[in-house]
ChimeraX commands (.cxc) that place a marker at each C-alpha (Angstrom):
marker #1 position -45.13,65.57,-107.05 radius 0.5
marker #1 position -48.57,64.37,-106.60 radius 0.5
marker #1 position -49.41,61.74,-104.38 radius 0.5
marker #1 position -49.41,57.31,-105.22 radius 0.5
marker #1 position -52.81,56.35,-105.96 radius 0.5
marker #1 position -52.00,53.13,-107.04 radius 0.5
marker #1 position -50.89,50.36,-104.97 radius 0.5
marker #1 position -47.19,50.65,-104.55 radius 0.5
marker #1 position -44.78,47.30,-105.39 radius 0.5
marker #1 position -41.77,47.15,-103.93 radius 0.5
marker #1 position -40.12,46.21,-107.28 radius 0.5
marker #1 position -41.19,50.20,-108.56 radius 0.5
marker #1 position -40.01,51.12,-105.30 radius 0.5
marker #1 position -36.26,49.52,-105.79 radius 0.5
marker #1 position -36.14,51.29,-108.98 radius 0.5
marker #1 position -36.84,54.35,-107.64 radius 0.5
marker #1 position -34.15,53.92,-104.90 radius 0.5
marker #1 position -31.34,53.19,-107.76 radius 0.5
marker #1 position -31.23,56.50,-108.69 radius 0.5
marker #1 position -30.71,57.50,-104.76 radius 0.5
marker #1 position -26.88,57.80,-104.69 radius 0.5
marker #1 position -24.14,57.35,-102.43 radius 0.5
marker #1 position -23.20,60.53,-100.40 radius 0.5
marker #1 position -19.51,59.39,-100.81 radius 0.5
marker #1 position -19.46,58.00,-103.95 radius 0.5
marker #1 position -22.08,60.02,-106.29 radius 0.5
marker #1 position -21.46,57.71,-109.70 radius 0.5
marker #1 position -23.40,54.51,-107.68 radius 0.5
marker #1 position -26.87,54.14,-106.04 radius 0.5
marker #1 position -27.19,52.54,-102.90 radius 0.5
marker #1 position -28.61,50.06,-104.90 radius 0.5
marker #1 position -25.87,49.23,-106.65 radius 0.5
marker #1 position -23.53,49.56,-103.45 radius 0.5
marker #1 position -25.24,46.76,-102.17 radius 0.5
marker #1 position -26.32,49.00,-99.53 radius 0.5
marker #1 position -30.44,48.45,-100.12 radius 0.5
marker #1 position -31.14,45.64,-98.19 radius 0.5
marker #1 position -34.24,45.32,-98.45 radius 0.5
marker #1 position -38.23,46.94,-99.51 radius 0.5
marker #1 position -41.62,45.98,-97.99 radius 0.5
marker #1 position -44.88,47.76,-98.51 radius 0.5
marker #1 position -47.66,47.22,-96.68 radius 0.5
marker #1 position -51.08,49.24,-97.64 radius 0.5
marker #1 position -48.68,52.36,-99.10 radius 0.5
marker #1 position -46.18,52.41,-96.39 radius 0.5
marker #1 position -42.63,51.57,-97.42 radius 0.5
marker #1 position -40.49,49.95,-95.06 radius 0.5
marker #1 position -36.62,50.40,-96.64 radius 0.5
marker #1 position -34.04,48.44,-94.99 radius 0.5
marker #1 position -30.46,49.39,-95.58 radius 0.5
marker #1 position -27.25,47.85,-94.82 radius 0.5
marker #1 position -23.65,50.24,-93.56 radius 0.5
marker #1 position -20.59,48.90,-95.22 radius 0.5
marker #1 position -19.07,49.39,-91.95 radius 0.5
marker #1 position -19.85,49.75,-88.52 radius 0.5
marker #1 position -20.29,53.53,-87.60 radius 0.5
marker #1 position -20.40,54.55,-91.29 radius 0.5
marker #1 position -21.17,58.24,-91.41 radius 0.5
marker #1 position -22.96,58.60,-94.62 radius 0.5
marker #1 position -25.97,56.12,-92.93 radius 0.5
marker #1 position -28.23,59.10,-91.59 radius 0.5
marker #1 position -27.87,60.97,-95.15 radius 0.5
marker #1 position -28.72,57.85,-96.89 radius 0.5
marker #1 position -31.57,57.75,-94.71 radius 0.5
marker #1 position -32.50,61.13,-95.45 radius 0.5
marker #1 position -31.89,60.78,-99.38 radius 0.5
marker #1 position -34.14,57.79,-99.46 radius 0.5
marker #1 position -36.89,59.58,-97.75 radius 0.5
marker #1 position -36.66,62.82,-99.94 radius 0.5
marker #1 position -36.51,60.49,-102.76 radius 0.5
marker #1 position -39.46,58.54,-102.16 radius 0.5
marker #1 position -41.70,61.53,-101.24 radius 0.5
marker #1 position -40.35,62.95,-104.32 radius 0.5
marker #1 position -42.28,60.34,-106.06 radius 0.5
marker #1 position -45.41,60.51,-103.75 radius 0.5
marker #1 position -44.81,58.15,-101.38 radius 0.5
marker #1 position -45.62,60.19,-97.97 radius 0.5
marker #1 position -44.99,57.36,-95.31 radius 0.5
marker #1 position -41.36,55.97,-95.45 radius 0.5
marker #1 position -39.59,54.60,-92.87 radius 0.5
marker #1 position -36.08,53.59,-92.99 radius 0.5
marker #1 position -34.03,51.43,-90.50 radius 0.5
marker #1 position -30.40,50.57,-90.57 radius 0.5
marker #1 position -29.66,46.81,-90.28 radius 0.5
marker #1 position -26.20,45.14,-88.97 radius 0.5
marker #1 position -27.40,42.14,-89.90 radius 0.5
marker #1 position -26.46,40.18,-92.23 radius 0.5
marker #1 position -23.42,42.15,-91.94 radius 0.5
marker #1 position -22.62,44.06,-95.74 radius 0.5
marker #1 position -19.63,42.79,-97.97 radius 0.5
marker #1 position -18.10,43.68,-100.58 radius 0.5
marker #1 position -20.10,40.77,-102.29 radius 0.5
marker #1 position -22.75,42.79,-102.82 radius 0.5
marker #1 position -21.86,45.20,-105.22 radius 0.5
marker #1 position -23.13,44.43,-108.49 radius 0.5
marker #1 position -20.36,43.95,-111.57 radius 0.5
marker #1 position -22.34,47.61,-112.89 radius 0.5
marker #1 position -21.23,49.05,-109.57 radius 0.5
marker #1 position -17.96,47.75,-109.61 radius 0.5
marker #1 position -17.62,49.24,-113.23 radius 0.5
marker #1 position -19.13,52.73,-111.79 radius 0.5
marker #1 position -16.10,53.17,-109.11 radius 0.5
marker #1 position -13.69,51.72,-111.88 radius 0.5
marker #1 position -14.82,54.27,-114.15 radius 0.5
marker #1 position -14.71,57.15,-110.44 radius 0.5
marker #1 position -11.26,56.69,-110.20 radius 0.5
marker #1 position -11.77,53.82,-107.27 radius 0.5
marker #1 position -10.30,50.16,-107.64 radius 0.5
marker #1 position -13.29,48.04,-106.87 radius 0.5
marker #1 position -12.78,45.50,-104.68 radius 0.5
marker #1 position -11.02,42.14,-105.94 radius 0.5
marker #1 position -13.43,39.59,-106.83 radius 0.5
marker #1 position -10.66,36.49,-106.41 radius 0.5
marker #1 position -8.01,36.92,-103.14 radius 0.5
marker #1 position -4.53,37.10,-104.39 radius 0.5
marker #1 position -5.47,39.09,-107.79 radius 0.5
marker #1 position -3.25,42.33,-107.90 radius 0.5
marker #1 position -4.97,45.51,-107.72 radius 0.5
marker #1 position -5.08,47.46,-110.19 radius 0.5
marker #1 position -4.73,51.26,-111.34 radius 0.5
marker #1 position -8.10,52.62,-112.20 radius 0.5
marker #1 position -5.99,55.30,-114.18 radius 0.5
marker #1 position -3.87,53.29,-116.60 radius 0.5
marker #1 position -4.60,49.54,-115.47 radius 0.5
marker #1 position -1.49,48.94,-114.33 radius 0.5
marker #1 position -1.04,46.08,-111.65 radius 0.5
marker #1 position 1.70,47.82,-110.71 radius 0.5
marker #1 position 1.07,49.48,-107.70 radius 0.5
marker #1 position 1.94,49.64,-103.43 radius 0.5
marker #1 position -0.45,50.08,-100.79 radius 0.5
marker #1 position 0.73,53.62,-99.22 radius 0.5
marker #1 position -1.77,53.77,-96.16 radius 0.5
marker #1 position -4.68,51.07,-95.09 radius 0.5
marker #1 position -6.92,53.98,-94.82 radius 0.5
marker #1 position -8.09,55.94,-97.71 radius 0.5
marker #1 position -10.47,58.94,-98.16 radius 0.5
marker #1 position -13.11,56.80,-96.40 radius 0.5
marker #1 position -12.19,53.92,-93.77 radius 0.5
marker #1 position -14.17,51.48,-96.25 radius 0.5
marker #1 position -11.04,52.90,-98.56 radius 0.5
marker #1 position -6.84,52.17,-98.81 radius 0.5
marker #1 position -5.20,55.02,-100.55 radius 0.5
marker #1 position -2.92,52.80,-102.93 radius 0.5
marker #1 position -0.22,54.53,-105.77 radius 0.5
marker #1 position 0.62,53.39,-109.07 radius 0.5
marker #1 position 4.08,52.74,-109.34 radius 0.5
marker #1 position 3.70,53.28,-113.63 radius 0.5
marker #1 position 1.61,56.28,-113.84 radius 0.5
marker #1 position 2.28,57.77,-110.40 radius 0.5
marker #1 position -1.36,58.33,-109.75 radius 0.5
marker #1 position -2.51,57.72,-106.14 radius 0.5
marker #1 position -6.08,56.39,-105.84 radius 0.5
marker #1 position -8.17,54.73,-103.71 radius 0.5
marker #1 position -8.79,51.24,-102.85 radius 0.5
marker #1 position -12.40,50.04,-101.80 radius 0.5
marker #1 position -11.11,47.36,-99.05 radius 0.5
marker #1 position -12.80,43.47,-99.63 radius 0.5
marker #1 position -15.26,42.79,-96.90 radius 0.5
marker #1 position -16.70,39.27,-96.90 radius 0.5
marker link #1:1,2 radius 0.2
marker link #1:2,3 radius 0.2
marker link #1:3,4 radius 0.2
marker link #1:4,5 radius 0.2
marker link #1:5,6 radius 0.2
marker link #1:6,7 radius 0.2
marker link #1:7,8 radius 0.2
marker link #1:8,9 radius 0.2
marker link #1:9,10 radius 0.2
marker link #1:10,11 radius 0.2
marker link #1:11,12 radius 0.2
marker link #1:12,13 radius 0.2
marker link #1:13,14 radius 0.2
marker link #1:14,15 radius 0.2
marker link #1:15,16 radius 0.2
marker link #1:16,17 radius 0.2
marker link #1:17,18 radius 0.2
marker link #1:18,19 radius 0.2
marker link #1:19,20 radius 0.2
marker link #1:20,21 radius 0.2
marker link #1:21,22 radius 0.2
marker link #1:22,23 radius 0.2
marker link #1:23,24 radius 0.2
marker link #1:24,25 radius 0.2
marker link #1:25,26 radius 0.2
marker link #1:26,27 radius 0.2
marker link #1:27,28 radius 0.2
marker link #1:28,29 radius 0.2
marker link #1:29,30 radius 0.2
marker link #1:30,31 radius 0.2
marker link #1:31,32 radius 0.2
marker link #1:32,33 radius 0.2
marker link #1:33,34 radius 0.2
marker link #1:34,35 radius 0.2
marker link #1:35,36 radius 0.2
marker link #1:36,37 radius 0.2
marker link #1:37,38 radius 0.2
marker link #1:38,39 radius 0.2
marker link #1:39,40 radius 0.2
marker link #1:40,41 radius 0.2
marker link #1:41,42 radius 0.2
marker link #1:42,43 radius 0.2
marker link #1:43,44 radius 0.2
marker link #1:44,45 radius 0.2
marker link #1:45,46 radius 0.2
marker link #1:46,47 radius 0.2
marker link #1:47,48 radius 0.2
marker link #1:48,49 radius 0.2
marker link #1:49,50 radius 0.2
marker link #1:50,51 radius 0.2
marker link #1:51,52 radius 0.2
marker link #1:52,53 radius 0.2
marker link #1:53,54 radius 0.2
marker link #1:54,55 radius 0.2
marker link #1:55,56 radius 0.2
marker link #1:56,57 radius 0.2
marker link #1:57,58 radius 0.2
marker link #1:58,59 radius 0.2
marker link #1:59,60 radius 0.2
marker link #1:60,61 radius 0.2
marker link #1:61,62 radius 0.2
marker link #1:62,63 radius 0.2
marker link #1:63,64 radius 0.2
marker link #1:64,65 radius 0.2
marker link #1:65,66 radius 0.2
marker link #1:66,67 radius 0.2
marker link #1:67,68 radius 0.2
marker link #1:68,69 radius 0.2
marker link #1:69,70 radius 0.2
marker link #1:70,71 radius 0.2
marker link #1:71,72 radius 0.2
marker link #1:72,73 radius 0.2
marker link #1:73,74 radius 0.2
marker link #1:74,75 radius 0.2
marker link #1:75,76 radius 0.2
marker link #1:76,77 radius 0.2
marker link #1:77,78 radius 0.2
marker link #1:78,79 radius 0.2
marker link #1:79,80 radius 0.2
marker link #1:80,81 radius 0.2
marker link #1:81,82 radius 0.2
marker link #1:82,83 radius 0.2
marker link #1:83,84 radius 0.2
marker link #1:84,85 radius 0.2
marker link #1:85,86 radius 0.2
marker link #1:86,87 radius 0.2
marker link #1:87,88 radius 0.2
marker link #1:88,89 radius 0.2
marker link #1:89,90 radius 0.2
marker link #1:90,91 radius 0.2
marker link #1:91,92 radius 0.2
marker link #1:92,93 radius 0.2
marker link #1:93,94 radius 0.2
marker link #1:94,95 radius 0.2
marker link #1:95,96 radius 0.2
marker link #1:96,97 radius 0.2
marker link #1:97,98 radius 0.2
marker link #1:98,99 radius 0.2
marker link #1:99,100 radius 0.2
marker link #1:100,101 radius 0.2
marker link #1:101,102 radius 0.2
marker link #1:102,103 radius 0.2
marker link #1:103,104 radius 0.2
marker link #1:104,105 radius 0.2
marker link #1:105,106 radius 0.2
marker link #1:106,107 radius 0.2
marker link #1:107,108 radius 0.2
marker link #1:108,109 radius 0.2
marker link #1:109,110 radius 0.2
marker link #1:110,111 radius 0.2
marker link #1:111,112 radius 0.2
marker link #1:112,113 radius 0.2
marker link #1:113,114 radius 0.2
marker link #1:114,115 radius 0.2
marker link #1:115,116 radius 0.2
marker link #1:116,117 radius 0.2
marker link #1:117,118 radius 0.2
marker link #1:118,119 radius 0.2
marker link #1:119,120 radius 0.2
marker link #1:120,121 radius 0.2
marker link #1:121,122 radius 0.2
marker link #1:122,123 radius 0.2
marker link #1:123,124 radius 0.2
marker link #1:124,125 radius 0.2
marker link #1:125,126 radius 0.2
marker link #1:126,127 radius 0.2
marker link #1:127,128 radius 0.2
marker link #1:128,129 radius 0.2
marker link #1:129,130 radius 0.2
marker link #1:130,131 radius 0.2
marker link #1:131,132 radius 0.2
marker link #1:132,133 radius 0.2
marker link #1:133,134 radius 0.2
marker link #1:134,135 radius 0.2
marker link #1:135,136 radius 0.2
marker link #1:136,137 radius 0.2
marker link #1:137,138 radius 0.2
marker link #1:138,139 radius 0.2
marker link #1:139,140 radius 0.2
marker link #1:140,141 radius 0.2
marker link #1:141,142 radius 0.2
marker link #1:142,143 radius 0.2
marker link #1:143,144 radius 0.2
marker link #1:144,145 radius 0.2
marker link #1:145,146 radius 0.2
marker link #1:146,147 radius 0.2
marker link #1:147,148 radius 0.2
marker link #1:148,149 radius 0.2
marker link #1:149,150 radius 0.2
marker link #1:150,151 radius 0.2
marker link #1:151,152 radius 0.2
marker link #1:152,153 radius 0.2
marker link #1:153,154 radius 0.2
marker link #1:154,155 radius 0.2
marker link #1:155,156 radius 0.2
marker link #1:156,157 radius 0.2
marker link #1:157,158 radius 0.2
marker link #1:158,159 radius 0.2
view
């Protein structure tokens, strides 16, 4: 790709960066995840801050690494990218598009209301048992539908 010679916005830059995917979930952008925290750019350097769903969260350095190939990919040649605990990430922030996105994956989304039964992303059943509070990710319960038989996962609320 050939180098930016126009002034970079960060609004062009936040599109870009919703078509960088999660490395655990490849259906939803970071963006979407809730995960891009934030863009600055200052005189063609882009300053990404990103948020982990959870302390220690594994998929943080590729993330780091996608949004860098992705951004030089569009020829932006100084990126930097820093992981922020702060505000801490919830579940909050994925958008209803996202939530739709891991419906449609095969992953409940996280309940929007407490005391709302989850349901099967499979056949929309609500009914269904939590088999183990840790699912193919930690952010994750593996859950099974009592109806269709179908075990899936959960993505845990975090607020």
């Amino acid at each position: 790709m050939t180098k930016t010679t126009t002034p970079l916005s960060e609004s062009q830059v936040k599109a870009w960066l919703g078509d960088v995917k999660d490395p655990e979930i490849p259906v939803i952008s970071i963006a979407d995840l809730g995960v891009l925290y934030d863009v600055t750019v200052d005189n063609n350097e882009v300053l990404v801050t990103i948020l982990p769903t959870y302390s220690g969260c594994p998929a943080m350095d590729t993330m780091q690494e996608d949004i860098v190939e992705h951004l030089k990919q569009q020829g932006v040649d100084q990126v930097r990218v820093v992981v922020k605990n702060t505000p801490a990430w919830t579940t909050d922030r994925i958008t209803k598009q996202g939530r739709r996105q891991l419906q449609a994956y095969g992953i409940a989304p996280p309940l929007e209301k407490s005391g709302q039964p989850i349901s099967c992303p499979q056949c929309g059943s609500t009914n269904t048992t939590c088999i183990s509070q840790f699912g193919s990710t930690a952010c994750k319960a593996l859950y099974r539908c009592e109806d269709c038989l179908e075990p899936f996962d959960y993505f845990k609320c975090h607020v």
